[in-house]
N, C-alpha and C positions, 0 to 999 in steps of 0.2 A: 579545685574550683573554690573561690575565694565564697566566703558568707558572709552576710553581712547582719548588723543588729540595731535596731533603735532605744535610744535613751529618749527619754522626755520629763523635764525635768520644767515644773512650777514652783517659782521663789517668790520675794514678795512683791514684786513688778512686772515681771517678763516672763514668757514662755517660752522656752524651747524647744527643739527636738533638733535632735543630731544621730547621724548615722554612724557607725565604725565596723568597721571590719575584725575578721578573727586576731588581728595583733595589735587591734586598738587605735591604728590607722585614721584618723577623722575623713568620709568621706565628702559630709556635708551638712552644713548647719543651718537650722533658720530659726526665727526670732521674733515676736511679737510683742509688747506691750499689752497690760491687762489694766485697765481703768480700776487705780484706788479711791474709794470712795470713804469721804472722811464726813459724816452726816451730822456726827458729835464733837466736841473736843474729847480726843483719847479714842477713839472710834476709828478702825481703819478696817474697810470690808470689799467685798468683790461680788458681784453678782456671778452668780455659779452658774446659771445658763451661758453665761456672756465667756466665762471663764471657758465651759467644755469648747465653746464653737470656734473660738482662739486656737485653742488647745488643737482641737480637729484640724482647721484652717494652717496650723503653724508644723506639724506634722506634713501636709498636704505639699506644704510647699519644702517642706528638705528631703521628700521623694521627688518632686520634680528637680534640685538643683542637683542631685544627686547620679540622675539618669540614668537609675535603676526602676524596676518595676516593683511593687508592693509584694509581687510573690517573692523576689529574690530577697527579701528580709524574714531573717530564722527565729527572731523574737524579738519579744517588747518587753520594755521596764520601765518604770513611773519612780520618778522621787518627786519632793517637794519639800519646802520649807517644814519645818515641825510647830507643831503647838497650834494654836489657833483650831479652827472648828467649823467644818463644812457639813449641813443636816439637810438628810434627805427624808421625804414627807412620807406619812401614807397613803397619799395621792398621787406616790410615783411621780412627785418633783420636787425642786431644792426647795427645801422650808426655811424662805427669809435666804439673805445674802452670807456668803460664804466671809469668816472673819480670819484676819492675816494674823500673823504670830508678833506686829508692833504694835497692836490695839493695846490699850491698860484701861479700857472701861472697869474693870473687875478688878481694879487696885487692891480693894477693901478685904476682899473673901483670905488672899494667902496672912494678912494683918491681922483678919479676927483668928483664923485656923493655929495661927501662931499663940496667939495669944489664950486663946480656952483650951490646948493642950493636943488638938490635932493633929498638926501641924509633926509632934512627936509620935504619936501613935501611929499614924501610914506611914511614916520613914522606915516602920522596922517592916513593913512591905512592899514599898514603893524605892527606896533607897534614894530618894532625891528632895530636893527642893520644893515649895508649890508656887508656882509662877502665876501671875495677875492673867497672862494669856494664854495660859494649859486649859484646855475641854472643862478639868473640873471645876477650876472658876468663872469662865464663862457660860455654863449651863448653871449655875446659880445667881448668875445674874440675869440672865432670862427664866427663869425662875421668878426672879423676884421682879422681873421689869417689865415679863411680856408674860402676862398671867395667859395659860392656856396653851403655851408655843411647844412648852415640852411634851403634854401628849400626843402633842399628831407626829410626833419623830419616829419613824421608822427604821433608819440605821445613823449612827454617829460616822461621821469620817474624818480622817484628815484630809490633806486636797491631795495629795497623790493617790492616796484609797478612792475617794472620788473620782479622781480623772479615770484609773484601773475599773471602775465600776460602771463609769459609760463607753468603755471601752468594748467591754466583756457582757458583760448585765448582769453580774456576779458580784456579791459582796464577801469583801474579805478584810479583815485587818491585819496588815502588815507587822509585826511581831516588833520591829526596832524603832518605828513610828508611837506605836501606842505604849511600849515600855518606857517613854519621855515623855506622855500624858498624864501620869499620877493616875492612869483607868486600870492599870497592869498591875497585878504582885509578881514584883520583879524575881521574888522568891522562889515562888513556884510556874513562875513564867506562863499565867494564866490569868485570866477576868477573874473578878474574886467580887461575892454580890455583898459581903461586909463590909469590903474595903470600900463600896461605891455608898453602902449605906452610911460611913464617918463623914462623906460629904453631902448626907441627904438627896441622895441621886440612887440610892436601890430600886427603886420600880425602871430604872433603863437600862438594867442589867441586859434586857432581851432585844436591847436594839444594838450591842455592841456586838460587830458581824464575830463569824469564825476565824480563828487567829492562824496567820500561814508563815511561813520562811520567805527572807527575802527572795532566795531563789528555786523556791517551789512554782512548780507549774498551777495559776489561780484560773485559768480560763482561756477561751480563744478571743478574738476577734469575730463579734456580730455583726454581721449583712450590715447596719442601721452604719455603726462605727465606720466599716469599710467606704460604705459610700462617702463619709464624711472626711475621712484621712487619707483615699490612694491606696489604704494597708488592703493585703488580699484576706478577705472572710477566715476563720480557721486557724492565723497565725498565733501561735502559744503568747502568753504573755505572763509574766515572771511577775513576782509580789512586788519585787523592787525595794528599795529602801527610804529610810530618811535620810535628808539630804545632808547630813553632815557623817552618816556611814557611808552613803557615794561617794560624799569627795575624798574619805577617809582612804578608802578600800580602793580609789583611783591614785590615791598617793603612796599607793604597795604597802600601807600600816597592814600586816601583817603578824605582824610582832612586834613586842614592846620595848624596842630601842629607839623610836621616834614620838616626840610628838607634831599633831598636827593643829597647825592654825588657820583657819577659813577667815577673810575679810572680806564679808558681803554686806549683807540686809544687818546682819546679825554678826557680832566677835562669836565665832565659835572654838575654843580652843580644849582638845580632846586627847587623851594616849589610851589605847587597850588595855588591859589585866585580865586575870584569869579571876582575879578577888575582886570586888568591889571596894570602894573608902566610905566605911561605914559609922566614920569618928566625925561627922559632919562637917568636916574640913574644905571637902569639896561642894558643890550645886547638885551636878547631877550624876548616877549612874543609872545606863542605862545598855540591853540586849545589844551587843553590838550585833552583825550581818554575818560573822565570823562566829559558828560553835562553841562555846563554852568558857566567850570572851566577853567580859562588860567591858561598856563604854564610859569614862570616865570623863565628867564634862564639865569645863567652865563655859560661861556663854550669857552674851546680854545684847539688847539693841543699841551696841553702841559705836558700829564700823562703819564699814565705808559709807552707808548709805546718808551718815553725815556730812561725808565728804561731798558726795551729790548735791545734796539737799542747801551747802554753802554754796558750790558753784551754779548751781541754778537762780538762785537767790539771787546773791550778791555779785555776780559777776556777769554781768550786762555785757559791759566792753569786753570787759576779757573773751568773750563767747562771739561777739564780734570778729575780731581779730583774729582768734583761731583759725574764723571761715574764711576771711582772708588767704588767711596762710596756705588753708588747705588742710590744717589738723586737727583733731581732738582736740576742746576745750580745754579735756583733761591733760592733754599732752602739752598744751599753752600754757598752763596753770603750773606744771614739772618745773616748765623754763623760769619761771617765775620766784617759784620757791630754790631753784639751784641757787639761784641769786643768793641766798641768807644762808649763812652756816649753822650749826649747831648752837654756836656759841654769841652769836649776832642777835639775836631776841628772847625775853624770859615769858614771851607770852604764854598763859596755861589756856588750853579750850579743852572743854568738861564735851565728851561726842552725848549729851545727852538729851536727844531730842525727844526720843522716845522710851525716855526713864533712864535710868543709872543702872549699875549692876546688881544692883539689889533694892532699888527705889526707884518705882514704876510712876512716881511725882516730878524726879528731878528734870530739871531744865538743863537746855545747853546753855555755857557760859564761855565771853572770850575773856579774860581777866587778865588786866596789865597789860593795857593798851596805853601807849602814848602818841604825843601828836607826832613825832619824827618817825609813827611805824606807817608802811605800807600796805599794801593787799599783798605782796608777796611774802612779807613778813606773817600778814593773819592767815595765808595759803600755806605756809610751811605748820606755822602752829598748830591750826585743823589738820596734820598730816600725822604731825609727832602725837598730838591727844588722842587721835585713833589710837596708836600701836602704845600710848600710853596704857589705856582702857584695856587693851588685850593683853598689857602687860601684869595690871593687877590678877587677873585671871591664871594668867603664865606662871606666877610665883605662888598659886594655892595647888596647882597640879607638880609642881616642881618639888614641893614640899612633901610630897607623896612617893617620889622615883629617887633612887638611888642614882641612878647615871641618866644622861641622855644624847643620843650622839648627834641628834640634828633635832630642828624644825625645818617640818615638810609647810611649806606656805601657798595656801590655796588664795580664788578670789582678785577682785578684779586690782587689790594691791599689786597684783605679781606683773601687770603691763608697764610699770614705775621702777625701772630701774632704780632711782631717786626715793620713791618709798620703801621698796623692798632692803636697802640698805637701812634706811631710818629703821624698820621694824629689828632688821641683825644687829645695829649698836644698841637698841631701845633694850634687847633682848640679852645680847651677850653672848649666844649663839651662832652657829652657821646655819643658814638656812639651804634649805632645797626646794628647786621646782622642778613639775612637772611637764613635760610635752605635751600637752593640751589644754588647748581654752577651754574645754569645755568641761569639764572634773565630773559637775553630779550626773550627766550623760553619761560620761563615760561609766561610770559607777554602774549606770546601771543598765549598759548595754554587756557588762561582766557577766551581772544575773541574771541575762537577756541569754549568756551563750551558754551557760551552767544549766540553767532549764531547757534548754533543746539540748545539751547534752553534748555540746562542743569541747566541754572542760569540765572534769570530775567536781571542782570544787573553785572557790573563788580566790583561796589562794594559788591555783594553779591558773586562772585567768589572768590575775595578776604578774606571774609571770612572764605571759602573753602578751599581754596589753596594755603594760604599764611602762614607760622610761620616764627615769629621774634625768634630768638636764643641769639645767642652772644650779649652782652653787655661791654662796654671799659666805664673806667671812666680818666678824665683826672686826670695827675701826678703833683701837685701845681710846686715842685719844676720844673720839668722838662717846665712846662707852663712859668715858667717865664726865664726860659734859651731861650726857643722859639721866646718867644717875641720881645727879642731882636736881636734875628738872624734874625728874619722874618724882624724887621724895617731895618739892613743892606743887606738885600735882595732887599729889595722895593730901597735904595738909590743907590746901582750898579745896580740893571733893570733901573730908572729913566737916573744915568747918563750917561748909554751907548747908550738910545732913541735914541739920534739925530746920530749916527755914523753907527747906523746899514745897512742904505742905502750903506754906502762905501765898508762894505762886500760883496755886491751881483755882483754874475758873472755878467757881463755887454756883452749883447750881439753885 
C-alpha cells in the first residue's frame, strides 16, 4: 500500500504544497501567491495572518487535486526561504508583519559589526557572514526603530518555524534554519546567551524556541490546523528544513562530489563538508539536514527573481504575445534571446535589485547598451548576469574543493533549456537536473517519510526519492566567449563598489 507525504514549502512569493509518494513520485501540487508588501524603500514584508491562511488554503487545495484523503498522508514538513524574521507576540499573535529574506532595511548593523570588530568575534561561533537580512540585524533595527516591539516577543521564527507552529501549536526551532541566522553557535550546535549578547539581543535568549532535527518528530496536526488544511488531526509533522537543505538533499547531495546551485528569489550556491571553511573565504557555514555535515554557502539576492522583476516590468508586449501564442511569457522571452549568440552583444546587467553579494546598497544596472540593441539582446543579457552573479559565488566554493564532478541546478532556471546551457558554458561544468519541479517539497516530504519512519535516514530517502535526469555539457567555444564577458562583469561590478551609497534614497 502506497503512502503518501506532504511538503510545504514558503519562498519569497508563493506558497506551495505538494504531495509525493514513498519514491518521490509527485502526486499533486498547488500554488498560491502571498502579497509582498513593500511599505519602505528596502522594506519587503508579509503579513503573517494572511500568510498562515494561504498557507492552510494552498495545502487544502493539493488534497483536493490529489484525490486522496488527509488521513491517507503519513507526514508533514515545512521549508521556506531562510533569513528574514517572523515574531510571534505574547498575546498569541504575529507581532507586526512577517519580513522576507530581500528586505536590506538593516543595511547598516552588518557595516558597523564589521567595523568595531564583531563582525570577527561571532565568526569563531557563528562561522558565517552577517547579512543586513539575518534575525540579528533585523531585531536591532527594531530595536532601534520600533522602541517597545521587542518586548512583547514571545518566540522568534523563521517562516517555515512559523508555518510548523500553526500547524501544531508547538514551537520549535529547526536546527539548519537558525544555524544560517547568526542566533546559533554553530560550534556547539546550540543558542548560546553570549553570543546573543555581542549583538545586544541577550534578554531574547528565552524567546528562542527548543532546537529540533530536521527530521525529528515536532508535533501532530491540531483540530484548529486540520479544519483549515483537509490534513486529518494527529498527523506527525517533521521539523523540515531550510530551503536550500530541501533543494540540496532533493538533488541526492549526499556527498561531496557535487555542488548545488539554486536559481530562485535568491543565487544560492552550496557543497557539504564534514569541516567547515573557516579562512573567511566563503559567506556562509552552516548545520546541514545530514549529521555531522556543514553546509557551505555562497548566496545573495541576486537570481532569477531579477529575471521576473525585468519581464514584468519591461515587457508589456512581449507578455502580450505570449497570450497570444498560448505560452509562458518566459518561454516567449527564450524565443527571443535564442535569437542573440553569445558572442552578438557585450551587454553587462549587474541582477542587483535587491543588493549585490555583498552590498545590500547596490543597484541593478544594464551597461552597454546601444541604439542597434534590442529587448532580445537586453533579455539574453539579464539571462547571462544571473548565472553571471552565481558565478562569482561558484569560484569562492570552487576555491575550497579539490575536484568536482558535476552542478546539480535547481530553480525555475532549469524550465530554459536556453538558460540552463548559459549557466553550463558560464560555468565550465556539466550540470545536472532533477525529476521534479518541485525540489524544496520534495525535500521535505524526505523528512516527512523519515519521521514516520518509512526510511532510517535521509540518505536512504534519497535513494528512494530522488532521480537525476537531465544532463548539459559545457559549449568550449561558447566557455570562452563567457569568460571574457564574465571578467568585464567582475570590472563594472568592482568599479561601480564605491558609488552605490550615492544611489540610495536618503531619508
Amino acid at each position: 500500500m502506497k503512502q503518501y507525504f506532504l511538503g510545504v514549502d514558503n519562498g519569497g512569493t508563493v506558497s506551495k504544497a505538494a504531495i509525493f509518494d514513498e519514491m518521490g513520485n509527485l502526486v499533486a501540487q498547488a500554488s498560491s501567491t502571498v502579497r509582498m508588501l513593500t511599505p519602505h524603500a528596502g522594506h519587503t514584508e508579509r503579513d503573517m495572518e494572511e500568510l498562515w491562511q494561504v498557507t492552510a488554503s494552498t495545502i487544502a487545495k493539493a488534497i483536493a487535486k490529489s484525490g486522496l484523503q488527509g488521513k491517507d498522508i503519513k507526514g508533514v514538513a515545512c521549508t521556506g526561504h531562510g533569513k528574514g524574521l517572523y515574531l510571534w507576540g505574547k498575546d498569541d499573535r504575529p507581532l507586526g508583519n512577517g519580513i522576507i529574506s530581500t528586505d536590506t532595511r538593516a543595511w547598516e548593523y552588518p557595516k558597523r559589526w564589521q567595523e568595531d570588530g564583531t563582525a570577527d568575534r561571532v565568526f569563531e561561533k557563528t562561522f558565517q557572514s552577517i547579512l543586513a537580512c539575518q534575525p540579528v540585524s533585523l531585531l536591532n533595527w527594531i530595536k532601534d526603530h520600533e522602541p517597545g516591539r521587542l518586548d512583547r516577543i514571545k518566540w522568534i521564527f523563521e517562516v517555515k518555524d512559523y508555518i510548523r507552529f500553526r500547524l501544531t501549536g508547538e514551537a520549535f526551532a529547526e536546527i539548519t534554519d537558525y544555524s544560517g541566522s547568526n542566533l546559533l553557535n554553530c560550534k556547539t550546535k546550540a543558542f548560546d546567551r553570549s553570543l546573543l549578547d555581542e549583538f545586544g539581543l541577550g534578554d531574547l535568549h528565552g524567546a528562542l524556541p527548543p532546537l529540533v532535527g530536521s527530521s525529528q518528530l515536532c508535533g501532530h496536526i491540531t483540530k484548529e490546523a486540520a479544519a483549515a488544511t483537509n490534513l486529518t488531526e494527529g498527523t506527525p509533522v517533521a521539523g523540515g528544513m531550510f530551503d536550500i537543505d530541501a533543494c540540496a538533499i532533493a538533488m541526492d547531495i549526499t556527498n561531496e562530489d557535487h555542488v548545488a546551485v539554486i536559481a530562485g528569489t535568491w543565487s544560492i550556491n552550496e557543497y557539504i563538508s564534514r569541516r567547515p571553511v573557516l579562512d573567511r573565504s566563503v559567506m556562509m557555514n552552516s548545520l546541514y539536514c545530514m549529521e555531522d555535515y556543514y553546509l557551505i554557502e555562497e548566496s545573495s539576492p541576486t537570481s532569477a527573481s531579477n529575471h521576473a522583476w525585468f519581464v514584468e516590468t519591461f515587457l508589456a508586449e512581449e507578455r502580450a504575445q505570449a497570450a497570444k501564442l498560448g505560452i509562458h511569457p518566459y518561454a516567449y522571452c527564450d524565443r527571443l534571446a535564442a535569437t542573440v549568440g553569445p558572442a552578438d552583444q557585450r551587454i553587462i546587467f549587474l541582477p542587483y535589485l535587491y543588493g549585490s553579494n555583498y552590498d545590500a546598497q547596490a543597484k541593478a544596472s544594464l551597461i552597454g547598451l546601444g541604439s542597434h540593441h534590442t529587448r532580445a539582446h537586453m533579455i539574453r543579457a539579464v539571462m547571462e548576469g544571473i548565472a553571471f552573479g552565481h558565478k562569482v559565488h561558484l569560484e569562492r566554493l570552487l576555491a575550497n574543493r579539490s575536484a568536482t564532478a558535476s552542478i546539480r541546478l535547481a530553480g525555475g532556471v532549469t524550465a530554459s533549456p536556453l538558460w540552463t546551457q548559459i549557466f553550463c558554458d558560464v560555468f565550465e561544468l556539466p550540470i545536472e537536473t532533477v525529476d521534479t519541479a518541485e525540489l524544496g517539497a520534495l525535500g521535505c516530504a524526505m523528512a516527512a517519510a523519515v519521521a514516520s519512519g518509512t526510511y532510517k535516514d535521509l540518505a536512504e530517502a534519497a535513494r528512494h526519492m530522488v532521480r537525476i535526469t537531465g544532463r548539459s555539457t559545457p559549449d568550449g567555444e561558447a566557455c570562452a566567449i563567457y569568460r571574457e564577458k564574465f571578467a568585464l562583469y567582475e570590472l563594472v561590478s568592482k568599479a561601480l563598489e564605491p558609488m552605490w551609497k550615492d544611489f540610495s534614497v536618503r531619508s
